[in-house]
Biopython code that builds the backbone (N, CA, C, O; Angstrom):
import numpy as np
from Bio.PDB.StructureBuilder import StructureBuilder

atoms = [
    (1, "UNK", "N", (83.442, 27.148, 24.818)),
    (1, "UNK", "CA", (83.037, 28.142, 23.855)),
    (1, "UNK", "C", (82.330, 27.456, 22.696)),
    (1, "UNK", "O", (82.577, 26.276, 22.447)),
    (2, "UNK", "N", (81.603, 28.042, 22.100)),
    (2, "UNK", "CA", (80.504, 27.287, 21.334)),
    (2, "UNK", "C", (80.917, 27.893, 20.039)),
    (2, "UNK", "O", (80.873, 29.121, 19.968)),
    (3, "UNK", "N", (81.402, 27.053, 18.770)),
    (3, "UNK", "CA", (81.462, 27.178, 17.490)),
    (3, "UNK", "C", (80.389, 27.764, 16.488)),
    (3, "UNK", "O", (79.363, 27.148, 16.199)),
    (4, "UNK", "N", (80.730, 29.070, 15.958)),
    (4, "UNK", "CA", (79.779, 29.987, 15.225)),
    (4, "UNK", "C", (79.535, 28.988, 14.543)),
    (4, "UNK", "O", (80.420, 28.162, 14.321)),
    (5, "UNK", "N", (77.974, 28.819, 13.949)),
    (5, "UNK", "CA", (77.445, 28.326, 13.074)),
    (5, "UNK", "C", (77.649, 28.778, 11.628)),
    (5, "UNK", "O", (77.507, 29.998, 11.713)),
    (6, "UNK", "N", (77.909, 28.476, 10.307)),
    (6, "UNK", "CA", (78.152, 29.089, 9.088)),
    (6, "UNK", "C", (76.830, 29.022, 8.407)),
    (6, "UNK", "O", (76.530, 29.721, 7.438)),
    (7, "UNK", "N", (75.885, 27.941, 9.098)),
    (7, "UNK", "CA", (74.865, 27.457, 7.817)),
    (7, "UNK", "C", (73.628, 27.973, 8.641)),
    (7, "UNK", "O", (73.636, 28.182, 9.854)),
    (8, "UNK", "N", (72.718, 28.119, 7.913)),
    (8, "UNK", "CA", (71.190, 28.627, 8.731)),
    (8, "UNK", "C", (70.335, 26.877, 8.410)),
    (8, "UNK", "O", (70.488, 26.157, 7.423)),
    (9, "UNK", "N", (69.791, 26.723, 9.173)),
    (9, "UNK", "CA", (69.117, 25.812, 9.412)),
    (9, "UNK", "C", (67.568, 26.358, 8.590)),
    (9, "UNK", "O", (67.058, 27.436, 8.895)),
    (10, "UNK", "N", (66.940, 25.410, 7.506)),
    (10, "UNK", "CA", (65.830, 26.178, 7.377)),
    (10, "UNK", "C", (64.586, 25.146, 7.666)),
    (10, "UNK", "O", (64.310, 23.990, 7.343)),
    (11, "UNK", "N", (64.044, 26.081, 8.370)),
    (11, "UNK", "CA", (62.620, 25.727, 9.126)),
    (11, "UNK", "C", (61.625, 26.070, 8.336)),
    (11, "UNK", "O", (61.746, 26.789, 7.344)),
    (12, "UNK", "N", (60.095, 25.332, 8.932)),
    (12, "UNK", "CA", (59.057, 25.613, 8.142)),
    (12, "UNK", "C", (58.532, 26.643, 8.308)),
    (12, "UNK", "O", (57.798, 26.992, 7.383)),
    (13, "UNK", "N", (58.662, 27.734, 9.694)),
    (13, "UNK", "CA", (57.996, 28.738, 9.559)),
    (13, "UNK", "C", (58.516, 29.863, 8.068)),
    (13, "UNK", "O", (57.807, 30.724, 7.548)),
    (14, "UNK", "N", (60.169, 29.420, 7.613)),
    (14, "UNK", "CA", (60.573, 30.410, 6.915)),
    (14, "UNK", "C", (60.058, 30.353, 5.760)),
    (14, "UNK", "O", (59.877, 31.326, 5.028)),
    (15, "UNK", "N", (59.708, 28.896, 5.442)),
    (15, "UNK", "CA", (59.123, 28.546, 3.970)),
    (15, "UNK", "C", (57.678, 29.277, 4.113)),
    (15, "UNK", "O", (57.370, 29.892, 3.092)),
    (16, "UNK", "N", (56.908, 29.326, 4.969)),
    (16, "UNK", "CA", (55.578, 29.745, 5.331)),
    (16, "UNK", "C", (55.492, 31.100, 4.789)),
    (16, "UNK", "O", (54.684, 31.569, 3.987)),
    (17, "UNK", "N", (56.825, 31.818, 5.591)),
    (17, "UNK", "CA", (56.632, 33.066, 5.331)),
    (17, "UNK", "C", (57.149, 33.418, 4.190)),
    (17, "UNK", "O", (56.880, 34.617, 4.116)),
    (18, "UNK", "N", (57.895, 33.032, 2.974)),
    (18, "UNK", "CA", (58.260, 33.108, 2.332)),
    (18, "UNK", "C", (57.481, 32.986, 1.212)),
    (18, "UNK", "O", (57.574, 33.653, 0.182)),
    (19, "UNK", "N", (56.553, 31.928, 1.507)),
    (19, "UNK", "CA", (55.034, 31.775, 0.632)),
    (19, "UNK", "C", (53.976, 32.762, 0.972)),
    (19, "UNK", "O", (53.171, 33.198, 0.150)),
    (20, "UNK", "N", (54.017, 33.054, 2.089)),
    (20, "UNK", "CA", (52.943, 34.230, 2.307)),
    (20, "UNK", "C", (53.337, 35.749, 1.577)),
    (20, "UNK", "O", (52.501, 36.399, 0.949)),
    (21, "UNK", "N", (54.688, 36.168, 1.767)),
    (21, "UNK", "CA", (54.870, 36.686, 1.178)),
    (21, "UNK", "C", (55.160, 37.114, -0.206)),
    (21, "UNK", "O", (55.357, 38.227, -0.695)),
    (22, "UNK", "N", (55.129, 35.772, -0.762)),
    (22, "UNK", "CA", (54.934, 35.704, -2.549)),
    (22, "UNK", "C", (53.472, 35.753, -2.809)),
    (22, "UNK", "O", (53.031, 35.872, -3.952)),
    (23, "UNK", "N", (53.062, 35.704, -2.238)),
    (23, "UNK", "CA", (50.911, 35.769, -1.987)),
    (23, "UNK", "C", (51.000, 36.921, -2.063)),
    (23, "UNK", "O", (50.801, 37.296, -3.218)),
    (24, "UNK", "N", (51.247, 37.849, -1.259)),
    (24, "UNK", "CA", (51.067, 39.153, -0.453)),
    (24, "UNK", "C", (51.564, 39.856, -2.299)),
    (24, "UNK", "O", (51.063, 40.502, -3.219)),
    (25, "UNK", "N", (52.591, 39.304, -2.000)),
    (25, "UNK", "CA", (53.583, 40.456, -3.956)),
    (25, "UNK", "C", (52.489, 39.871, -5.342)),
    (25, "UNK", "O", (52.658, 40.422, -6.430)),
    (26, "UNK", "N", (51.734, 39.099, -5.259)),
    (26, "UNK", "CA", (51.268, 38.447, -6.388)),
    (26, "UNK", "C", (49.883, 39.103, -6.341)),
    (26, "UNK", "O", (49.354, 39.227, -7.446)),
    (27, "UNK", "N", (49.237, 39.520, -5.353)),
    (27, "UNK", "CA", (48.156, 40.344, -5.358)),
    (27, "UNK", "C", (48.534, 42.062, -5.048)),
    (27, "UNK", "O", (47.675, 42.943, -5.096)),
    (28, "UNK", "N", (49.639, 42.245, -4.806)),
    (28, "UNK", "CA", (49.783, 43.816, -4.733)),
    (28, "UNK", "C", (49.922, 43.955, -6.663)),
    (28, "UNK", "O", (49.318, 44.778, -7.351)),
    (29, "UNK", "N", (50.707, 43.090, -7.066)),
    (29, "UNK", "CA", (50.773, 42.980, -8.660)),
    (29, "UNK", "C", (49.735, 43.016, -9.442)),
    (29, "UNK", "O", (49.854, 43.582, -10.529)),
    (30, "UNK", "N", (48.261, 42.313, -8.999)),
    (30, "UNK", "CA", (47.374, 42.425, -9.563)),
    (30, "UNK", "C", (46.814, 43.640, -9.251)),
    (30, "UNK", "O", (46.316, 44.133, -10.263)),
    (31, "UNK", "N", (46.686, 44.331, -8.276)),
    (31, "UNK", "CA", (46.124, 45.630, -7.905)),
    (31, "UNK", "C", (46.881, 46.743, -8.698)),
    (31, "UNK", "O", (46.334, 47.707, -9.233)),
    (32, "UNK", "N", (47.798, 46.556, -8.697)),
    (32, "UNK", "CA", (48.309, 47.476, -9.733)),
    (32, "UNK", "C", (48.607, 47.620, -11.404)),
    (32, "UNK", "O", (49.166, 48.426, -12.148)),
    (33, "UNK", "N", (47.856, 46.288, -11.526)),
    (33, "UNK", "CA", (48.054, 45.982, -13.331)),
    (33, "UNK", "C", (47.010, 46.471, -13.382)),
    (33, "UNK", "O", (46.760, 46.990, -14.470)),
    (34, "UNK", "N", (45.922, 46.560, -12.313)),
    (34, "UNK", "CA", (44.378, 47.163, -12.824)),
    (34, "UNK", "C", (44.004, 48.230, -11.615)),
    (34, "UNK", "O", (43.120, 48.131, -10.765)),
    (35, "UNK", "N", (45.120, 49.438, -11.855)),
    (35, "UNK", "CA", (44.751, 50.763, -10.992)),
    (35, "UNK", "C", (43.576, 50.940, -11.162)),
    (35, "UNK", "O", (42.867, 50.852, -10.160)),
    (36, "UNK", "N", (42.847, 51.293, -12.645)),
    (36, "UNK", "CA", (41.439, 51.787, -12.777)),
    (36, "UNK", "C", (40.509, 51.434, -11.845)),
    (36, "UNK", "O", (39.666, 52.262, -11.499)),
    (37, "UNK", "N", (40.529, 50.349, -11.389)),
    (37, "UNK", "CA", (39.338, 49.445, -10.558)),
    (37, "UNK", "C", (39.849, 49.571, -9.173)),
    (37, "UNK", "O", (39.133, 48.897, -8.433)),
    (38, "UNK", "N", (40.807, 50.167, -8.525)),
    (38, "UNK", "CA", (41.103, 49.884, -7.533)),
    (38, "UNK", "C", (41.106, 51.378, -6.830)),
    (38, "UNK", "O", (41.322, 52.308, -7.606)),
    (39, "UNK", "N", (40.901, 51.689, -5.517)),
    (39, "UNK", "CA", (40.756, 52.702, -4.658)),
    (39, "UNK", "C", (42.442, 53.133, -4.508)),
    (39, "UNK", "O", (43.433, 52.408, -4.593)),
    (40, "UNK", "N", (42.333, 54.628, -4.249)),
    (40, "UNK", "CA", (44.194, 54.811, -3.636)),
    (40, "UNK", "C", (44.462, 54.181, -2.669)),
    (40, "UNK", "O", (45.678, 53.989, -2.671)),
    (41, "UNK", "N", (43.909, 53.662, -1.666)),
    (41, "UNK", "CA", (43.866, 53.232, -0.131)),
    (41, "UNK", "C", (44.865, 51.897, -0.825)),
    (41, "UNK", "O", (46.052, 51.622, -0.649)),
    (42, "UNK", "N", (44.003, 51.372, -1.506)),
    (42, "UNK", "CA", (44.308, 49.794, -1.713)),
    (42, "UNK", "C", (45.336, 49.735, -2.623)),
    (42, "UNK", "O", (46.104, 48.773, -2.596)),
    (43, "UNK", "N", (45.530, 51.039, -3.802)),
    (43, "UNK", "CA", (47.022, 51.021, -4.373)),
    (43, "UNK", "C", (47.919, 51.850, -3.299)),
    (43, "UNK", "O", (48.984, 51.805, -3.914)),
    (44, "UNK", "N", (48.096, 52.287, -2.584)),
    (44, "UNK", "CA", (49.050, 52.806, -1.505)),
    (44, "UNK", "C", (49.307, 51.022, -1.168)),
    (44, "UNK", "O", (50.337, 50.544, -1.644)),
    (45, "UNK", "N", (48.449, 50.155, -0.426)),
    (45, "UNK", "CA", (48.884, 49.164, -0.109)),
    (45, "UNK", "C", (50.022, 48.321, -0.983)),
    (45, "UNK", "O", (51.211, 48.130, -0.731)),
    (46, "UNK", "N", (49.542, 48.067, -1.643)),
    (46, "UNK", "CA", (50.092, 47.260, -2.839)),
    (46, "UNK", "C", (51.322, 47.692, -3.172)),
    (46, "UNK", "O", (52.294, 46.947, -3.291)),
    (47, "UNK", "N", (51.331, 49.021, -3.352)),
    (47, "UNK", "CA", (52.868, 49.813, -3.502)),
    (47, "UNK", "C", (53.502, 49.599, -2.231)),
    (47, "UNK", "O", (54.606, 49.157, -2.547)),
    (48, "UNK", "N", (53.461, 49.640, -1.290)),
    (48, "UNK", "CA", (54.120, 49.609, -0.183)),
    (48, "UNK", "C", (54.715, 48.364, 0.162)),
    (48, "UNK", "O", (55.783, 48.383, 0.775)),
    (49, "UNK", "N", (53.983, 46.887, -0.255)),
    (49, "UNK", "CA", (54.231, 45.831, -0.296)),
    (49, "UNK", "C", (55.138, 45.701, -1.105)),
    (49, "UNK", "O", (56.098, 45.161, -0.554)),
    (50, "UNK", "N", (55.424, 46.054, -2.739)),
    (50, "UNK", "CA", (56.360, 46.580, -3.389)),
    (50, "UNK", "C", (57.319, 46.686, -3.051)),
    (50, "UNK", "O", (58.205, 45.833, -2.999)),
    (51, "UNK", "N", (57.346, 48.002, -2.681)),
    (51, "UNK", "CA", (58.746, 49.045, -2.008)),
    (51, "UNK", "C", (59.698, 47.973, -1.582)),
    (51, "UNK", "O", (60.852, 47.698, -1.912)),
    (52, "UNK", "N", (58.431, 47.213, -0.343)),
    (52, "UNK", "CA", (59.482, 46.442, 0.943)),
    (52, "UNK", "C", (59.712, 45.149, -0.116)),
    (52, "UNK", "O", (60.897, 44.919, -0.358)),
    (53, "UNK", "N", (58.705, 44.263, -0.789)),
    (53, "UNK", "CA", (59.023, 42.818, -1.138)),
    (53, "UNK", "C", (59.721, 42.638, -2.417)),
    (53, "UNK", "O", (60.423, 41.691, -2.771)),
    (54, "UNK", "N", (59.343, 43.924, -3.174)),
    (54, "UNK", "CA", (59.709, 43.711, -4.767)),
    (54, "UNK", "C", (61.249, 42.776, -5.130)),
    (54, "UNK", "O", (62.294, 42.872, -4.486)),
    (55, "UNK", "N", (60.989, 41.819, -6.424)),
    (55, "UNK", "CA", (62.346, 41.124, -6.218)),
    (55, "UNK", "C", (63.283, 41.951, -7.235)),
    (55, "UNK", "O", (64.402, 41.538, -7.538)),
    (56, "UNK", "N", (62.770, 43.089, -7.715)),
    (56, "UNK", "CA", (63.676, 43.387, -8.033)),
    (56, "UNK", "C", (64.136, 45.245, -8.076)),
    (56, "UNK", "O", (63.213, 45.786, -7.467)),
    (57, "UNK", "N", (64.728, 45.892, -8.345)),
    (57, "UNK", "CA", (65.535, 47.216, -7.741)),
    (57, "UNK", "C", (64.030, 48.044, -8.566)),
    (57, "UNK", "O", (63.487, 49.065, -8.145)),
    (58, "UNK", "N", (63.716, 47.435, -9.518)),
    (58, "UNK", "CA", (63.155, 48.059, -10.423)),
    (58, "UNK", "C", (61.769, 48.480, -10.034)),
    (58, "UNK", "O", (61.047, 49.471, -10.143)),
    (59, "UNK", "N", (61.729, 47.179, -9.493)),
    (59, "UNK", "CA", (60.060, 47.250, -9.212)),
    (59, "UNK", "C", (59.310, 47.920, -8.425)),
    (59, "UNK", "O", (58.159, 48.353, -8.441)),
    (60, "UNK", "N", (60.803, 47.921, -7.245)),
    (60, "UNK", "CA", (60.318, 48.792, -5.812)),
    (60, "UNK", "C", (60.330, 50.611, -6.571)),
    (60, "UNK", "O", (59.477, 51.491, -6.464)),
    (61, "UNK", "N", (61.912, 50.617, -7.447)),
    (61, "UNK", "CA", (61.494, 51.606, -7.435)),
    (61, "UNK", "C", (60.097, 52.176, -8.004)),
    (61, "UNK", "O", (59.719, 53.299, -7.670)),
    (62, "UNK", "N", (59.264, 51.278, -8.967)),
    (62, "UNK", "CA", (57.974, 51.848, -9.973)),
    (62, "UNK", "C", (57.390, 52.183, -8.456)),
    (62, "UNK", "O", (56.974, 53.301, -8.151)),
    (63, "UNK", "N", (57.412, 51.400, -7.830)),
    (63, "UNK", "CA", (56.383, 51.492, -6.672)),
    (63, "UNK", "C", (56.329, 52.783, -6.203)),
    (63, "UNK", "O", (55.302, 53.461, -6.163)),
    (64, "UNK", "N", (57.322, 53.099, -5.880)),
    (64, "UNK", "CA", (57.892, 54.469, -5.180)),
    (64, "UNK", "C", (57.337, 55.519, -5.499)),
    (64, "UNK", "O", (56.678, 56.290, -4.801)),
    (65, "UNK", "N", (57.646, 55.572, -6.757)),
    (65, "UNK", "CA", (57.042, 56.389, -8.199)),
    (65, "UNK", "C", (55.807, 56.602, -8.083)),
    (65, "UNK", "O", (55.236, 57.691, -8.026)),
    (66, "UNK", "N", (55.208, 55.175, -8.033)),
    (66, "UNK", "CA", (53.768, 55.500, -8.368)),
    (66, "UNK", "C", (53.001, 56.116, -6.864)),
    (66, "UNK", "O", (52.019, 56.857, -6.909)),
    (67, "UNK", "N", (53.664, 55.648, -5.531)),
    (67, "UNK", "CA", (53.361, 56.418, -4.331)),
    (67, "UNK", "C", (53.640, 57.641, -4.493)),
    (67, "UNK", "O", (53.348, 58.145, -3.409)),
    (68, "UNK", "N", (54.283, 58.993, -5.621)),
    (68, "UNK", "CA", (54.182, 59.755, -5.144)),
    (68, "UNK", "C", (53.506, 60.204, -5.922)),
    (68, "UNK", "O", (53.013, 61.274, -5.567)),
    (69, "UNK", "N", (53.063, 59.654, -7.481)),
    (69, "UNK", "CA", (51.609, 59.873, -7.780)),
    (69, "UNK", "C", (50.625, 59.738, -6.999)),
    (69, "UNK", "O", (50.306, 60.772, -6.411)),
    (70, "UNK", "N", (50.234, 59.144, -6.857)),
    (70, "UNK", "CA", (49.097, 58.638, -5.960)),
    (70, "UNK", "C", (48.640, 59.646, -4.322)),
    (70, "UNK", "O", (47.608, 59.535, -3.661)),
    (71, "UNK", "N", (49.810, 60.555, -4.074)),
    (71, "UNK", "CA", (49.789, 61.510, -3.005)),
    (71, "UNK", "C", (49.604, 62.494, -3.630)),
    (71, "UNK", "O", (48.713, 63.240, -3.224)),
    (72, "UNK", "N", (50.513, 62.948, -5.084)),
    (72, "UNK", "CA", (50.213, 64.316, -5.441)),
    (72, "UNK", "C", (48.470, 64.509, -6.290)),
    (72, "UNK", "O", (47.949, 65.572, -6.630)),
    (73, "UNK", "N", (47.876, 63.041, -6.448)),
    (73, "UNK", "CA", (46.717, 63.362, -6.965)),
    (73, "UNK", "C", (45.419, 63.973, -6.147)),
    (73, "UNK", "O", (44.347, 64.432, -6.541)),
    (74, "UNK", "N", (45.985, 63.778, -4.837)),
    (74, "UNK", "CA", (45.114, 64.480, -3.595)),
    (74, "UNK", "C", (45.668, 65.211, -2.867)),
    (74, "UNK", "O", (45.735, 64.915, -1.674)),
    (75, "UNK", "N", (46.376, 66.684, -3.471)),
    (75, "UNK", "CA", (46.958, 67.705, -2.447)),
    (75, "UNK", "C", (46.247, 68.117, -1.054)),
    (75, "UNK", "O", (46.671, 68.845, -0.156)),
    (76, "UNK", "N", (45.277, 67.558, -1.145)),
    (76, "UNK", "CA", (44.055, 68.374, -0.174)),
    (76, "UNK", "C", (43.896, 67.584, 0.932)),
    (76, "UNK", "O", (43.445, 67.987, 2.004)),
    (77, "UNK", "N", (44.383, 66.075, 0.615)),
    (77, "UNK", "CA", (44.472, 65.349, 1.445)),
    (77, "UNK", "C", (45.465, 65.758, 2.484)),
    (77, "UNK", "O", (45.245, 65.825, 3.693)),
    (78, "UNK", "N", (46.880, 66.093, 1.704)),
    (78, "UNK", "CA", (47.618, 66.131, 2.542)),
    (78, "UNK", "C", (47.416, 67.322, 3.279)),
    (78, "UNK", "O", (47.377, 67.111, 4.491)),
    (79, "UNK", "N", (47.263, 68.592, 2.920)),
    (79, "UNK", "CA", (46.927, 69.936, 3.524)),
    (79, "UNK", "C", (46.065, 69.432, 5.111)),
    (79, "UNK", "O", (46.130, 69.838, 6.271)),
    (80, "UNK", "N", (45.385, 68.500, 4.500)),
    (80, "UNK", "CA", (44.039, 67.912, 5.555)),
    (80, "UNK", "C", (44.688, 67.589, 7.082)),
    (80, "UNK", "O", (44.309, 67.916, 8.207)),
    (81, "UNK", "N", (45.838, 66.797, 6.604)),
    (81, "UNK", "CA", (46.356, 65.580, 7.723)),
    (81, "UNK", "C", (47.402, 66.981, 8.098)),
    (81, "UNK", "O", (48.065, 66.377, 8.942)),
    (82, "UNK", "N", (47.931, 68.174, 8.092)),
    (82, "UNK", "CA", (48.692, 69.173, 8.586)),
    (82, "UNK", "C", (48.388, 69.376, 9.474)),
    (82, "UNK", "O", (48.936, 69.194, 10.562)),
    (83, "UNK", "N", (47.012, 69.993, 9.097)),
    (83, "UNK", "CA", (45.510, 70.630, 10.159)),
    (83, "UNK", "C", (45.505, 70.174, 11.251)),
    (83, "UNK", "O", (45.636, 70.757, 12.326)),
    (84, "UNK", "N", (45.329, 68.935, 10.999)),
    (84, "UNK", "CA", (45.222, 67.630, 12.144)),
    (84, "UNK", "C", (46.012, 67.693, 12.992)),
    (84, "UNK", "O", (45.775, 67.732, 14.199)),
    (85, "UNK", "N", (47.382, 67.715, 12.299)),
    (85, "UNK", "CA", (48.438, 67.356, 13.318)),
    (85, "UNK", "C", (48.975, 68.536, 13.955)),
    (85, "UNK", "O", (49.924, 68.416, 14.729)),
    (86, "UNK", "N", (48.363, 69.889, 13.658)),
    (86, "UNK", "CA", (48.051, 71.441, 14.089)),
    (86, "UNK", "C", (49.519, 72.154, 13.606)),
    (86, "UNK", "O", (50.061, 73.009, 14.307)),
    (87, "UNK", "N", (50.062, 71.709, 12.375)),
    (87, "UNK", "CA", (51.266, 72.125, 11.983)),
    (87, "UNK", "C", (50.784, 73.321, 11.490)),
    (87, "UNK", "O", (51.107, 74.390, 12.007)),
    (88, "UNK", "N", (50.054, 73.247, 10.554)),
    (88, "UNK", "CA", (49.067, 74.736, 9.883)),
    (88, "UNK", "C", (49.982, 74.100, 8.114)),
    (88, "UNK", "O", (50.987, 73.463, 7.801)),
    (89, "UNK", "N", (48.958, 74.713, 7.505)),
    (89, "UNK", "CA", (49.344, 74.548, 6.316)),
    (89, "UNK", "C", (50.683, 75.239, 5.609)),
    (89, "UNK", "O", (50.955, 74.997, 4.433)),
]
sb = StructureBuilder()
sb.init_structure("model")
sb.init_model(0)
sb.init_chain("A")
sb.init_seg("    ")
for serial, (resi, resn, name, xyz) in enumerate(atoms, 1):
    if name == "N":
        sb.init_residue(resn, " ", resi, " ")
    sb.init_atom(name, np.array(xyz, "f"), 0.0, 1.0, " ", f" {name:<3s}", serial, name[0])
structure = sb.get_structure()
């Protein structure tokens, strides 16, 4: 029988991803310090990166927040994607 391990072994892919993903939060941060300049497409992104990476309770939640700004500023959008999916408005 083989003895549970207690310790995680850390490898380079984790550091990799761990840096990629501080990349990934450090430019969703900049996209959102400067909404004005930026498309909803690309603040939906950024928030979403948020939600999932934010380091802290706070941040994800702004994110959240600001995703449901960012939906209610285009009702028409959503009416749009109903249509589509033949729910009816």
């Amino acid at each position: 029988m083989n003895a549970p391990i207690s310790f995680r072994v850390r490898h380079a892919r984790d550091a990799s991803r761990a840096d990629w993903i501080d990349e990934r939060r450090r430019e969703a941060r900049a996209v959102l310090a400067d909404v004005v300049h930026h498309s909803d497409h690309l603040i939906r992104l950024a928030c979403n990166v948020l939600v999932q990476h934010g380091e802290t309770e706070l941040e994800r939640e702004d994110a959240r927040i600001l995703l449901v700004v960012i939906d209610a500023r285009q009702p028409a959008r959503s009416a749009q994607r109903r249509d589509q999916d033949g729910r009816g408005a």
